[in-house]
Jmol script that loads the backbone (N, CA, C; Angstrom):
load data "model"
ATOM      1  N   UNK A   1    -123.610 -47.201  59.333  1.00  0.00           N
ATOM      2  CA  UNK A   1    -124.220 -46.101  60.035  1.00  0.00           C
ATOM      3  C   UNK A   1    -124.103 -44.851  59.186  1.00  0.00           C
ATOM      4  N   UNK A   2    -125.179 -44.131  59.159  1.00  0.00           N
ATOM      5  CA  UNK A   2    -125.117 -42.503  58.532  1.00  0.00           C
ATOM      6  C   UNK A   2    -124.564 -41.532  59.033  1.00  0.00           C
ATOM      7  N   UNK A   3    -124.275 -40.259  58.802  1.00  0.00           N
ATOM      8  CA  UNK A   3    -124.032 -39.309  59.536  1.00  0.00           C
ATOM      9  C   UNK A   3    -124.902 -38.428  59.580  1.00  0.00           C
ATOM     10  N   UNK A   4    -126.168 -38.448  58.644  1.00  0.00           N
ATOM     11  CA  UNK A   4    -127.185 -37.811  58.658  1.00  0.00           C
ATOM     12  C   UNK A   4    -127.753 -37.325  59.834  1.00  0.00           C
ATOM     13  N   UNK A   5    -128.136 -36.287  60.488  1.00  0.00           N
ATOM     14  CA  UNK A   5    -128.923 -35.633  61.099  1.00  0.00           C
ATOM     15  C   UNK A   5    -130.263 -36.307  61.716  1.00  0.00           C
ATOM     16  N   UNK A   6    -130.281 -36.733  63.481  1.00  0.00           N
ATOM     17  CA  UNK A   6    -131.218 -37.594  63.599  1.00  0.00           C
ATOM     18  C   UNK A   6    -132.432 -36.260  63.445  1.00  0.00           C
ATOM     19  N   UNK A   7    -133.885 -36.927  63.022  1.00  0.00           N
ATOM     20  CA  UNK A   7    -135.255 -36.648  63.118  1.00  0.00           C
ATOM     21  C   UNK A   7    -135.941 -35.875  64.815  1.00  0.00           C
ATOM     22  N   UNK A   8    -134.892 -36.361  65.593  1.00  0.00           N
ATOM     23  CA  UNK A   8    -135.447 -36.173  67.254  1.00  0.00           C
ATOM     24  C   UNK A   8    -134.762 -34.881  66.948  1.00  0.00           C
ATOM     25  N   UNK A   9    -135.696 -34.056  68.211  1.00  0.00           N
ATOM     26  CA  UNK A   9    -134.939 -32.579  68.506  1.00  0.00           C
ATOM     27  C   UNK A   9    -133.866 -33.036  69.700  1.00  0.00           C
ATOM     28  N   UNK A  10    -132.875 -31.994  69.973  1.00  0.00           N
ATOM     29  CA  UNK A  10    -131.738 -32.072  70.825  1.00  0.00           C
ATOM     30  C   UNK A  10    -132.412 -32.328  72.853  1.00  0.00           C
ATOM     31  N   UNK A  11    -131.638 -33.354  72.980  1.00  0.00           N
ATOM     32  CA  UNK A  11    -132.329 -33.461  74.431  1.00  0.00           C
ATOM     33  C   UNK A  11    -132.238 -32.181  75.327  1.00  0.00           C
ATOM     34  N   UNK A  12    -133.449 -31.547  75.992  1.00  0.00           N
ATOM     35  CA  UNK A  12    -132.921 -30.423  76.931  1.00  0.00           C
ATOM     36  C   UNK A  12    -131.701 -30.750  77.906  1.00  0.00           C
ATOM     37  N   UNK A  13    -131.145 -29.863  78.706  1.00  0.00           N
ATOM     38  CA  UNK A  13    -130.211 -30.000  79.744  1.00  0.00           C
ATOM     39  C   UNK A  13    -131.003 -30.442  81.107  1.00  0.00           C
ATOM     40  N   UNK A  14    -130.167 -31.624  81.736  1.00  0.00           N
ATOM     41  CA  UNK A  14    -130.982 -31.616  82.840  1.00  0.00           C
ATOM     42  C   UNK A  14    -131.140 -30.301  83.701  1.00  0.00           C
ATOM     43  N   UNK A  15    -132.739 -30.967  84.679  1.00  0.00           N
ATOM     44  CA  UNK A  15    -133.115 -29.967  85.269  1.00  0.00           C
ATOM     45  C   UNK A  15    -132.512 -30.409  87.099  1.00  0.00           C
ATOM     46  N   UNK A  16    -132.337 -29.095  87.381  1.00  0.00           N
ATOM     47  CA  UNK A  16    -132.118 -29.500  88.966  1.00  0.00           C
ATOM     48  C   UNK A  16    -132.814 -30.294  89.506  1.00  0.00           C
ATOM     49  N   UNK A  17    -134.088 -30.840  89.509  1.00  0.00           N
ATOM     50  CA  UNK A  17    -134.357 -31.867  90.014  1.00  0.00           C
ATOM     51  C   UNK A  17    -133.512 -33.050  89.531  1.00  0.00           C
ATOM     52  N   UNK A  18    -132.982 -33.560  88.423  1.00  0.00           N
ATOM     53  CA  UNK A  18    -132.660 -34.593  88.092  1.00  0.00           C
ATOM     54  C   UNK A  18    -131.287 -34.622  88.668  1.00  0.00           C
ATOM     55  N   UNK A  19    -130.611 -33.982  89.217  1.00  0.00           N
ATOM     56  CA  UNK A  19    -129.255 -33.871  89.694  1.00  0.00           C
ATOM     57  C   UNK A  19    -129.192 -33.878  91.681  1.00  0.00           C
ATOM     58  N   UNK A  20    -128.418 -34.777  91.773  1.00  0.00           N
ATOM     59  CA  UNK A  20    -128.390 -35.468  92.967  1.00  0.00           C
ATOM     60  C   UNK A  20    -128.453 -33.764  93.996  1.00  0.00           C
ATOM     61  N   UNK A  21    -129.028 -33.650  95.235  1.00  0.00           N
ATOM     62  CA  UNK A  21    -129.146 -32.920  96.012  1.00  0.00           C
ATOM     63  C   UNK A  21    -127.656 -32.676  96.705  1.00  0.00           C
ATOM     64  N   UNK A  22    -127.364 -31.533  97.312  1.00  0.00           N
ATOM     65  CA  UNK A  22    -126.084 -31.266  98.431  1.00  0.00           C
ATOM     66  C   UNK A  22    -126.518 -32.786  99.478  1.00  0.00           C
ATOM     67  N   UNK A  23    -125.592 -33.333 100.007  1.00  0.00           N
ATOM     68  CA  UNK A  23    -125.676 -34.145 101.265  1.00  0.00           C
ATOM     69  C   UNK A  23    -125.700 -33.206 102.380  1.00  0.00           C
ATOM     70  N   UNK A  24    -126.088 -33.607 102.953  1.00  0.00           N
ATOM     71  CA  UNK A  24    -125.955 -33.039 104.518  1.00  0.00           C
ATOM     72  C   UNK A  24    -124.711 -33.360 105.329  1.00  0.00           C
ATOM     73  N   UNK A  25    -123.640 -34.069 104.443  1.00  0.00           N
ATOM     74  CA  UNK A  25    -122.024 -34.218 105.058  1.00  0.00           C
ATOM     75  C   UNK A  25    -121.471 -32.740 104.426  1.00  0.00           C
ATOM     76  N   UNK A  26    -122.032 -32.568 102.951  1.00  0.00           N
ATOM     77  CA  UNK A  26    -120.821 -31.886 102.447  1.00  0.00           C
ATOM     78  C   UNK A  26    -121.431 -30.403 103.079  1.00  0.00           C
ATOM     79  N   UNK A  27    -122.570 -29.961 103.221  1.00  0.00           N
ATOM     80  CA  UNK A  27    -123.094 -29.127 104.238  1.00  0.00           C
ATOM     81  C   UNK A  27    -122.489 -28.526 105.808  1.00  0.00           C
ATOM     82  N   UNK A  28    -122.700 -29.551 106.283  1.00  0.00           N
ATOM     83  CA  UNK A  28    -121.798 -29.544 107.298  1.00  0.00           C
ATOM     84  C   UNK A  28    -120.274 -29.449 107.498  1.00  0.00           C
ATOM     85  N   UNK A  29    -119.879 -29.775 106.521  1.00  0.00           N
ATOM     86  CA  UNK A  29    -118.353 -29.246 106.536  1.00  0.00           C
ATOM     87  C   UNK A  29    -117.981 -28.294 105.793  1.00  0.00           C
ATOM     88  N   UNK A  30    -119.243 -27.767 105.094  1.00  0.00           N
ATOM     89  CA  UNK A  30    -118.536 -26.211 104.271  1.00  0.00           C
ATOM     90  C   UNK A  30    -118.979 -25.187 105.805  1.00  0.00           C
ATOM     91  N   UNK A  31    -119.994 -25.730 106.688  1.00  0.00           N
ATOM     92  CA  UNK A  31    -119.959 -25.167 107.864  1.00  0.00           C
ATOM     93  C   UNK A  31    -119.062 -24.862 109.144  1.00  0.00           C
ATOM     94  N   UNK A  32    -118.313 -25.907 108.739  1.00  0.00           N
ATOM     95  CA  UNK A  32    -117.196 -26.015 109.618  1.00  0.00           C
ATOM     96  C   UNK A  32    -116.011 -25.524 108.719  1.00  0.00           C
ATOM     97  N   UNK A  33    -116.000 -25.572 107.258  1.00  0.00           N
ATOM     98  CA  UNK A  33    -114.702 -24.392 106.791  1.00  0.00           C
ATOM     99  C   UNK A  33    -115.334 -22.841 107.382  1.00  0.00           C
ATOM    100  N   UNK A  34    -116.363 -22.350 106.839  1.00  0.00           N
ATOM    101  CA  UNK A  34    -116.931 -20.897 107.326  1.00  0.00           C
ATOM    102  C   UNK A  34    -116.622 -20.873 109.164  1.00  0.00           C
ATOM    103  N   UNK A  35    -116.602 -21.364 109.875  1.00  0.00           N
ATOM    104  CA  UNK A  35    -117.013 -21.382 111.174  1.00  0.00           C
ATOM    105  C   UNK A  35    -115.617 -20.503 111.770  1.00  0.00           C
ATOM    106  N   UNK A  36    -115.416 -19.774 112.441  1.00  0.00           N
ATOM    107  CA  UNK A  36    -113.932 -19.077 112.623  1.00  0.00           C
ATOM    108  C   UNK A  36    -113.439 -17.852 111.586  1.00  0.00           C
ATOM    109  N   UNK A  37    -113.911 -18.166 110.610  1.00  0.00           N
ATOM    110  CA  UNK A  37    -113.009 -17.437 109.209  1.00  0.00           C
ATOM    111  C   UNK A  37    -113.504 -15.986 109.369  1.00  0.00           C
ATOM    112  N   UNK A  38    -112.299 -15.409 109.940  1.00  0.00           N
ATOM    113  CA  UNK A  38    -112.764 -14.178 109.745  1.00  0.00           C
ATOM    114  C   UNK A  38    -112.204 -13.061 107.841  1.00  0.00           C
ATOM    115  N   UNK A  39    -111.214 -13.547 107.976  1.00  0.00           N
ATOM    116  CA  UNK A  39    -110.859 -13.098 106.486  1.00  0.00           C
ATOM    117  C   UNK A  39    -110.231 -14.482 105.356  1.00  0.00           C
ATOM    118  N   UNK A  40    -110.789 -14.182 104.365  1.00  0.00           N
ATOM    119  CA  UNK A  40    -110.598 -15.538 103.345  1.00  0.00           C
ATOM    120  C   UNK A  40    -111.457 -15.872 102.946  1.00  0.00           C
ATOM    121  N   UNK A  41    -111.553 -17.105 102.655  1.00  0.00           N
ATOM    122  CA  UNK A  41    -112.794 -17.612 101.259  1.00  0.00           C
ATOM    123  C   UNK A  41    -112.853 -19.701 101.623  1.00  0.00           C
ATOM    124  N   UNK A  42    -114.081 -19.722 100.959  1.00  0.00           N
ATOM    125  CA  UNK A  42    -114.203 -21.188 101.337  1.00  0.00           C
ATOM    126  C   UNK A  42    -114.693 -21.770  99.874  1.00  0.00           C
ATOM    127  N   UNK A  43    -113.859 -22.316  99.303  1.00  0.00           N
ATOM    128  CA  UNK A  43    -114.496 -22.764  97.597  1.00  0.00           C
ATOM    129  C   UNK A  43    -115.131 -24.225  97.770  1.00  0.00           C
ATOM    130  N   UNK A  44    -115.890 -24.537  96.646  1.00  0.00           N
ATOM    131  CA  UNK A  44    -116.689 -25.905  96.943  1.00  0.00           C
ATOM    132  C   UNK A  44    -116.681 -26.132  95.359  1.00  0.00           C
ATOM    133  N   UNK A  45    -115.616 -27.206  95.569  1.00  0.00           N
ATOM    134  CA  UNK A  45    -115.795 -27.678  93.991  1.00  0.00           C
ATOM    135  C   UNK A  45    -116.379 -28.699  93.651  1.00  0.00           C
ATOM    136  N   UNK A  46    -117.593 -28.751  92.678  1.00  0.00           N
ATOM    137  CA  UNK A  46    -118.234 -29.625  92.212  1.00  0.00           C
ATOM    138  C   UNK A  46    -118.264 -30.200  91.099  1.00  0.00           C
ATOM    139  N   UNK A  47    -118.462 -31.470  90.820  1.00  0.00           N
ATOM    140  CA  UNK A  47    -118.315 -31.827  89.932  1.00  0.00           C
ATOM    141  C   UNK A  47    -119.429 -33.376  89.352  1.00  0.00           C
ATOM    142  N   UNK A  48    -120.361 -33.166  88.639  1.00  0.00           N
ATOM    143  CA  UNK A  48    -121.659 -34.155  88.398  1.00  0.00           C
ATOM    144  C   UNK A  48    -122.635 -33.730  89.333  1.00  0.00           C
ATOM    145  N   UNK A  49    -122.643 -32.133  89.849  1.00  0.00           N
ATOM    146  CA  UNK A  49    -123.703 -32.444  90.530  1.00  0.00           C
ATOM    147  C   UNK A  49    -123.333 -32.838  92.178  1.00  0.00           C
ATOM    148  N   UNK A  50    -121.876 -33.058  92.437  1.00  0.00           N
ATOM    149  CA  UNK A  50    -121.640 -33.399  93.700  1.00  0.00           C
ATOM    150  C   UNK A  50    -120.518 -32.505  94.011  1.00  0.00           C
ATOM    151  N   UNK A  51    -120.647 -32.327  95.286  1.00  0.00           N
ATOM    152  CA  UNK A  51    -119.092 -31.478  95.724  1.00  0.00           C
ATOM    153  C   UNK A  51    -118.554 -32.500  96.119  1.00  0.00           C
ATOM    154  N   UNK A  52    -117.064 -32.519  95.824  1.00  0.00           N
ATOM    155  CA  UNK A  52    -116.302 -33.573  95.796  1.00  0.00           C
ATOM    156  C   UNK A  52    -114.878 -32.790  96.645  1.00  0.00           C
ATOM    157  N   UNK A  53    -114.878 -31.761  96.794  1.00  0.00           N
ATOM    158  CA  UNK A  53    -113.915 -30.912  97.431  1.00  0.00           C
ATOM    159  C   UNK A  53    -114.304 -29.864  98.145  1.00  0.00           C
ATOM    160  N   UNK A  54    -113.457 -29.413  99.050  1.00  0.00           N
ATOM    161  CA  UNK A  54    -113.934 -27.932 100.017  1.00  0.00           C
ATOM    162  C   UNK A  54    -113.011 -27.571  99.906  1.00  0.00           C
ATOM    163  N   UNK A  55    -112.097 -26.200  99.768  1.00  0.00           N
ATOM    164  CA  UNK A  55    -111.114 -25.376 100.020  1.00  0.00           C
ATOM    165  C   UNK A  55    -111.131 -24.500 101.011  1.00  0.00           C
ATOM    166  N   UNK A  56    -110.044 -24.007 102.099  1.00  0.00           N
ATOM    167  CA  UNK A  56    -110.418 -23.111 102.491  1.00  0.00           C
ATOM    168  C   UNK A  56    -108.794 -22.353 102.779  1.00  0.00           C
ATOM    169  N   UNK A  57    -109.403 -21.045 102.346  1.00  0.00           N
ATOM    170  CA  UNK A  57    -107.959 -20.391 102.285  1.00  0.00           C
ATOM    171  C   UNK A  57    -108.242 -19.372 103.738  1.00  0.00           C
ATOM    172  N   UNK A  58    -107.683 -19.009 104.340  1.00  0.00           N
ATOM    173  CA  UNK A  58    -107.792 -17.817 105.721  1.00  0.00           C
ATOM    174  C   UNK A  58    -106.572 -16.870 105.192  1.00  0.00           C
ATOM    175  N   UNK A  59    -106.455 -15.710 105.657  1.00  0.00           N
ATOM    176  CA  UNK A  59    -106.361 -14.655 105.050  1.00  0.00           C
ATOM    177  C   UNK A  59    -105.497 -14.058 106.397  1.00  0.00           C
ATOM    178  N   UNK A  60    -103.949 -13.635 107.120  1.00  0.00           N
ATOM    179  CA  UNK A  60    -104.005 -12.850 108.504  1.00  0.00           C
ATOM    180  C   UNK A  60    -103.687 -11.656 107.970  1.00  0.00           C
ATOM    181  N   UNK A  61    -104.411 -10.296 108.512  1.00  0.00           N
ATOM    182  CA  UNK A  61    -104.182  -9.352 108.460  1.00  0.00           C
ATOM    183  C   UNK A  61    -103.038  -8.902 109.442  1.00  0.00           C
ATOM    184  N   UNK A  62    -102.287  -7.830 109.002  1.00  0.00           N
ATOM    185  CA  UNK A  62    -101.346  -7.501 109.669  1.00  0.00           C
ATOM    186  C   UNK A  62    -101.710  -6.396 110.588  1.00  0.00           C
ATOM    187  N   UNK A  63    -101.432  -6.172 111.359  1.00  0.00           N
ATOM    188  CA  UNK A  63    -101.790  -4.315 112.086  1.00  0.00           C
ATOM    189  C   UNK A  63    -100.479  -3.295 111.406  1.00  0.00           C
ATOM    190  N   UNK A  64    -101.049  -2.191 111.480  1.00  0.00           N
ATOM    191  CA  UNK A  64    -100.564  -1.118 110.613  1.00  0.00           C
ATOM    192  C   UNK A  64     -99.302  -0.503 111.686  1.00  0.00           C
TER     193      UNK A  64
END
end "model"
wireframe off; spacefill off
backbone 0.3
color backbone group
């Protein structure tokens, strides 16, 4: 085998169409982390194109 430089140009990056859609599970349960939350954050980690995790951190404020 060579190491020479193939003749083809570099493949583009896929395009969002070619990458699997949100499910309508992982949808629904980033709906149900948001649902209540009044202070905090809801992360969605993905990975290939899929969320494979939900985080959700809540936040209590104290009174002054």
């Amino acid at each position: 085998m060579s190491s020479a430089p193939s003749d083809q140009p570099p493949k583009p990056p896929a395009s969002s169409a070619d990458q699997p859609a949100v499910t309508d599970v992982a949808l629904r349960r980033i709906g149900d982390a948001l649902r209540g939350l009044r202070y905090g954050s809801v992360l969605a980690v993905v990975q290939d194109g899929v969320v494979v995790q939900i985080e959700r951190t809540e936040k209590t404020r104290l009174g002054k």
